[in-house]
GUDO-250264 format. One line per 4 residues: number of its first residue (from 1); their letters; for each residue x negated, y negated, z negated of C-alpha. Coordinates in steps of 0.1 Angstrom, whole numbers, plus 5000, padded with zeros to 4 digits. Layout:
! residues N
NUM	a	X Y Z; ...
***
This chain:
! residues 388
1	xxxx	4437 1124 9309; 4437 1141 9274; 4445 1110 9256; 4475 1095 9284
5	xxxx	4489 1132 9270; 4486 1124 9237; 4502 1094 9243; 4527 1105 9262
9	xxxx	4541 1133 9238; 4536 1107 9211; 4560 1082 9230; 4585 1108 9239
13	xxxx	4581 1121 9203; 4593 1085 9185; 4623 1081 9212; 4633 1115 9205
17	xxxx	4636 1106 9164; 4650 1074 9173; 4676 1085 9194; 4686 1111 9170
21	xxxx	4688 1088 9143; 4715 1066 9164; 4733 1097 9171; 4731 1110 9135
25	xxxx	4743 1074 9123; 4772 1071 9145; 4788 1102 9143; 4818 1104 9116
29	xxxx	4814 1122 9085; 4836 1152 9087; 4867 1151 9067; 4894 1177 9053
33	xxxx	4925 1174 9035; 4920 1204 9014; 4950 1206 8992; 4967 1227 8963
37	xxxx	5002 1219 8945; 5001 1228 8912; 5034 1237 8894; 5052 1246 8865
41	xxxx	5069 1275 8880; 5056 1311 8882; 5024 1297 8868; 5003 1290 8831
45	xxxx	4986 1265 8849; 5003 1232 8834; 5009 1245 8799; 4980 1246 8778
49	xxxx	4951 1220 8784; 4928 1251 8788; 4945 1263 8814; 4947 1232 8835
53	xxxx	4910 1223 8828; 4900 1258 8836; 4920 1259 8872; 4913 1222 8883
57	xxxx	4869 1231 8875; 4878 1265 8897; 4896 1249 8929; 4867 1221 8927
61	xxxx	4838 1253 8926; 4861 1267 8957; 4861 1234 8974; 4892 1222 8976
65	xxxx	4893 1179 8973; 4928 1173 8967; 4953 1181 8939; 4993 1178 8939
69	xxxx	5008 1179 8904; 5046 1181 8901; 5060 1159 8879; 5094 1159 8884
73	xxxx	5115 1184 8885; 5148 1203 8864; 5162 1171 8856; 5132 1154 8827
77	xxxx	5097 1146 8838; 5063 1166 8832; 5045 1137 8822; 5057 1115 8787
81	xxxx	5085 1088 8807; 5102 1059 8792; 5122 1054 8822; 5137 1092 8820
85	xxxx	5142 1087 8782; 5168 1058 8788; 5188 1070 8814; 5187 1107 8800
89	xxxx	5177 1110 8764; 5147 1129 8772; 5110 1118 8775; 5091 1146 8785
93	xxxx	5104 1181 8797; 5113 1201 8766; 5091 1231 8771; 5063 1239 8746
97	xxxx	5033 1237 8765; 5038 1202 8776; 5048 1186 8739; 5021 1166 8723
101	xxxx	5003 1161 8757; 5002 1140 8786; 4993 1168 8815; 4991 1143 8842
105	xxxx	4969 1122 8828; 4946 1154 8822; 4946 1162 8858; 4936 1129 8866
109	xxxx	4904 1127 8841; 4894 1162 8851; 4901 1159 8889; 4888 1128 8894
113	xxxx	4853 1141 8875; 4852 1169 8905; 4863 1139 8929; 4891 1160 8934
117	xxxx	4923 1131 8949; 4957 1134 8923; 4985 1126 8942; 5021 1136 8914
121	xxxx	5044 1153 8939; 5076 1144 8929; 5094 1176 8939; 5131 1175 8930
125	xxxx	5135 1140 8949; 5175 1137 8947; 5182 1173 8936; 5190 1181 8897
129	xxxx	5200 1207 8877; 5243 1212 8876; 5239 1213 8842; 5210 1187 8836
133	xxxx	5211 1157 8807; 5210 1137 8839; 5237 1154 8860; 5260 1151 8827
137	xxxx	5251 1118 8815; 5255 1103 8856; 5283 1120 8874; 5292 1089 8890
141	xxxx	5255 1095 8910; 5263 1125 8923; 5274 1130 8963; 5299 1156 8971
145	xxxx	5312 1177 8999; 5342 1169 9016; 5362 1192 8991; 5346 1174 8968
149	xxxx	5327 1205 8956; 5291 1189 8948; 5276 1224 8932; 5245 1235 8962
153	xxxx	5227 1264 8953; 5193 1264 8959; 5176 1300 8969; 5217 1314 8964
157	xxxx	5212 1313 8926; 5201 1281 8909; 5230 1256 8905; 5218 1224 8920
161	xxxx	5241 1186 8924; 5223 1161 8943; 5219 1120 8933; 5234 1099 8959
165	xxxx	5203 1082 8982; 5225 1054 8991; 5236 1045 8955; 5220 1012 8945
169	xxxx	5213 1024 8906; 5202 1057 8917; 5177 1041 8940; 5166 1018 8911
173	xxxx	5162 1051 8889; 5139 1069 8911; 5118 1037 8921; 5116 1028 8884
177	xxxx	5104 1066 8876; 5076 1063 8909; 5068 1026 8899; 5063 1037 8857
181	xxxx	5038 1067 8872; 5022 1042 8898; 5019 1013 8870; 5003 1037 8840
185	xxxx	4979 1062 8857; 4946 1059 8878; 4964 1077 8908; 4952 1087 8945
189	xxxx	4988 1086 8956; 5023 1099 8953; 5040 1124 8967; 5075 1127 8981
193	xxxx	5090 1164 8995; 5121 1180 9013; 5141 1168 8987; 5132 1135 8994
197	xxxx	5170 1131 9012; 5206 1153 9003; 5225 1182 9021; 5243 1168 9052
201	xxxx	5270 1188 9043; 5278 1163 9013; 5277 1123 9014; 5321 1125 9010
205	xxxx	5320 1109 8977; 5339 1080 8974; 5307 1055 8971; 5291 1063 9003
209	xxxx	5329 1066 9021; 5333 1032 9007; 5300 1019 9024; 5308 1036 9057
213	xxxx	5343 1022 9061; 5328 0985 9053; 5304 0995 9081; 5323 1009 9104
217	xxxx	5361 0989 9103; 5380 1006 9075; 5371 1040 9093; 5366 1075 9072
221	xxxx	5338 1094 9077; 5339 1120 9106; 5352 1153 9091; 5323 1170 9109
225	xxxx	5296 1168 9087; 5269 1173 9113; 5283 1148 9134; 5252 1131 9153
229	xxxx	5264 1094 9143; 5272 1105 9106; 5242 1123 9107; 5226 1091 9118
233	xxxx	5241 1065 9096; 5234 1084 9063; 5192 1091 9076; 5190 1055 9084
237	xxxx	5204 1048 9050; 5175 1066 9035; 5150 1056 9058; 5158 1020 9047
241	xxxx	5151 1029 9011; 5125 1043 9016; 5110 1011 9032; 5119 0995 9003
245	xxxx	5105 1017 8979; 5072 1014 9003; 5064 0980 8998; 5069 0982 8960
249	xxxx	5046 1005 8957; 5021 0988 8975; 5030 0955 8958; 5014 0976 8920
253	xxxx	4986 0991 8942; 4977 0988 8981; 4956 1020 8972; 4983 1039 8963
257	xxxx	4986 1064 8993; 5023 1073 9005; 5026 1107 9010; 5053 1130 9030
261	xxxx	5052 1170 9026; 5088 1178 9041; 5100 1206 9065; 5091 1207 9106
265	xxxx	5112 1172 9116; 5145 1187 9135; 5155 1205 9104; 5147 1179 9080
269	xxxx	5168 1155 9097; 5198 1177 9106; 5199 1195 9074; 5188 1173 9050
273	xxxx	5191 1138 9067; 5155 1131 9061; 5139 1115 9095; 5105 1116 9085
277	xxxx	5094 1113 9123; 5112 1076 9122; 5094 1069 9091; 5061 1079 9101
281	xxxx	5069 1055 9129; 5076 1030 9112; 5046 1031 9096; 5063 1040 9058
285	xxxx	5039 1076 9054; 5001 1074 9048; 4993 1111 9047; 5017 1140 9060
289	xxxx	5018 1174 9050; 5042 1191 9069; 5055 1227 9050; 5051 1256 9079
293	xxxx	5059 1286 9056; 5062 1311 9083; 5054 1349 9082; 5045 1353 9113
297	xxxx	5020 1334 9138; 5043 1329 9172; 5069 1307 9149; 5042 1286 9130
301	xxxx	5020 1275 9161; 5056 1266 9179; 5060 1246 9146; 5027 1232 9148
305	xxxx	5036 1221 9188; 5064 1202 9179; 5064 1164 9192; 5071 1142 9162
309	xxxx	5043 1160 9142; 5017 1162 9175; 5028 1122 9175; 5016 1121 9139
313	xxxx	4983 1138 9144; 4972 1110 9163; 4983 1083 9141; 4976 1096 9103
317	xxxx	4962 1119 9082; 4986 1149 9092; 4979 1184 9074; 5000 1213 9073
321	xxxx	5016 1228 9043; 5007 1268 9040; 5025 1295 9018; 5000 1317 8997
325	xxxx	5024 1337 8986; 5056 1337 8963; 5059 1358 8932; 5085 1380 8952
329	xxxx	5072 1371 8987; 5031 1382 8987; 5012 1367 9018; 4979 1388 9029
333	xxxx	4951 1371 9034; 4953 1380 9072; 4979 1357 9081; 4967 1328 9060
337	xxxx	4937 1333 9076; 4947 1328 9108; 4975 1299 9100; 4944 1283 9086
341	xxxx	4922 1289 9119; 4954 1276 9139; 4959 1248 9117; 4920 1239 9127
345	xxxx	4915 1251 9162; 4947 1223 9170; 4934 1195 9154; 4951 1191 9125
349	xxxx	4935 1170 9095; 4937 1197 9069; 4957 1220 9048; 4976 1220 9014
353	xxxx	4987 1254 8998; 5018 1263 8979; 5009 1271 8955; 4978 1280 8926
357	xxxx	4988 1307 8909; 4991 1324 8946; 4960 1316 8954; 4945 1344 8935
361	xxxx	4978 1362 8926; 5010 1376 8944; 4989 1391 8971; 4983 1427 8982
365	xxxx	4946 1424 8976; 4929 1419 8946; 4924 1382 8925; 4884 1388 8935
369	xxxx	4892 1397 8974; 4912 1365 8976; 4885 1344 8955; 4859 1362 8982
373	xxxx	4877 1353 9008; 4885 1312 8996; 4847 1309 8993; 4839 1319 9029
377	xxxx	4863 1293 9041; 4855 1264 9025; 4815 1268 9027; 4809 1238 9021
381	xxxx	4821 1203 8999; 4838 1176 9024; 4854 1143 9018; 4897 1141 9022
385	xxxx	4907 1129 9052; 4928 1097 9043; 4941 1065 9061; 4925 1049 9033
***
């Protein structure tokens, strides 16, 4: 009787490891889009190689698997560019820190030797400077009200103009700068934002009016400038570029991910005619990060409930975008705390943060409370979530 026992808890014993074994093997490794953008505004962090080493070694000891470098923005690039140098005399963005150096191809090497993902964000999209080499040296690019006012100021004091989406040469200006950084570097993916579309208060200059009467029999544009069909028309405009610009991409690398981080989808499209909910549809995004930068927690989870980026969760990678704080604007770590619990507890795939320097500064506690706290969230190394 002693030895059926045996034999018994012996038997029971192997199926019990076995099964186990299958379980263990077939359950999915747990993913995380853990993201920082790292900028050249309000922070040291791009201008010295020091400085960039030193940040990209501390996000990896805290965790974090994915890194979104601008580089471009105020009119020239952050990273050495032949294709800005012949359409505006300027190779590299004139400030000190950057001369001499290629910083993207630094965050590449060290990223990539923390396993860290570099994805360029390509911030400015369509906006430039008013008074940019590129503004002045292209004013036939530029969109307009229908004044024909084109100045937008961005934050009510930073004189903005805006490159017309629907303009053949500047579409073959911003695919050739995407294509040159695609081409060149050992990239994870590329990065397009809210500015990835223009105003819908402008699209009156005489280019896109041109286009619209051809389409539409010798008509003008509707005065209203949030008319839903004008509205329309210009989105799907942009929407079909960036199909376009999609499949050249993919045509220099299929690894290449495709990346959206614009604003929740009803005010992308009515205020800046970006309809990233048709995109994502039509199957032109690889990785969302939608930007929720909300100061209190009722208007981000009714953010987080809308339906085109619910529809997204259950098609791609789709993380949400939260605000650590703004050198005039400090976020406590209370509230991130809980956008981040939120932004878990309701499935999302992740979370990117804007931006590094507010990580550990800008916020009423102490760079060590906010390290403290970073190291109690992310306990533990995991692998991006990606579509790849």
């Amino acid at each position: 009787m002693k030895l059926i026992k045996l034999c018994l808890i012996f038997f029971l014993t192997i199926i019990f490891i076995y099964s186990y074994s299958q379980y263990a093997y077939t359950q999915p490794v747990k993913k995380e889009i853990r993201g920082v953008w790292l900028t050249n505004i309000d922070s040291d962090v791009l201008f010295s190689p020091e400085n960039t080493k030193k940040a990209i070694a501390s996000l990896a000891e805290f965790n974090f698997n994915s890194l979104y470098p601008k580089v471009w923005n105020w009119g020239p690039t952050l990273n050495p560019s032949i294709v800005a140098e012949n359409i505006t005399g300027s190779k590299i963005d004139p400030t000190e820190g950057l001369q001499n150096r290629d910083v993207l191809r630094e965050i590449i090497t060290e990223g990539h030797k923390h396993k860290m993902a570099v994805i360029p964000w390509f911030e400015f999209g369509f906006m430039a400077p008013a008074d940019s080499l590129l503004a002045q040296r292209h004013p036939e690019w530029l969109t307009q009200r229908r004044d024909g006012s084109k100045i937008w100021l961005e934050g009510n004091i930073h004189q903005r103009v805006w490159l017309n989406p629907l303009h053949p040469q500047v579409q073959n200006f911003i695919t050739d700068l995407i294509l040159e950084i695609v081409t060149k570097y050992d990239i994870d993916g590329i990065q397009v934002d809210d500015h990835f579309g223009y105003p819908s208060e402008l699209g009156y200059d005489p280019y896109t009016v041109r286009l619209y009467g051809q389409e539409h029999q010798g008509k003008l544009p509707p005065l209203d400038s949030k008319n839903p069909e004008w509205i329309q028309w210009r989105s799907d405009k942009i929407t079909s570029y960036m199909g376009t610009l999609f499949k050249l991409i993919k045509n220099v690398n299929q690894k290449v991910i495709i990346s959206v981080s614009p604003n929740p989808q009803e005010f992308s499209k009515e205020e800046f005619l970006m309809d990233w909910g048709q995109w994502e549809r039509k199957g032109l995004i690889e990785e969302l990060i939608v930007q929720i930068y909300r100061n209190n927690m009722d208007s981000f989870n009714r953010e987080l409930a809308q339906k085109d980026l619910q529809l997204a969760k259950d098609h791609i990678p789709s993380a949400i975008g939260i605000l650590s704080g703004l050198k005039g604007r400090a976020t406590d770590l209370n509230l991130i705390n809980e956008q981040i619990k939120s932004t878990r507890e309701k499935g999302f795939g992740g979370m990117a943060f804007f931006f590094y320097e507010s990580l550990w500064n800008f916020g009423p506690e102490t760079p060590q409370e906010r390290q403290d706290y970073l190291s109690n969230i992310f306990t533990e190394k995991l692998p991006r979530l990606s579509i790849n």
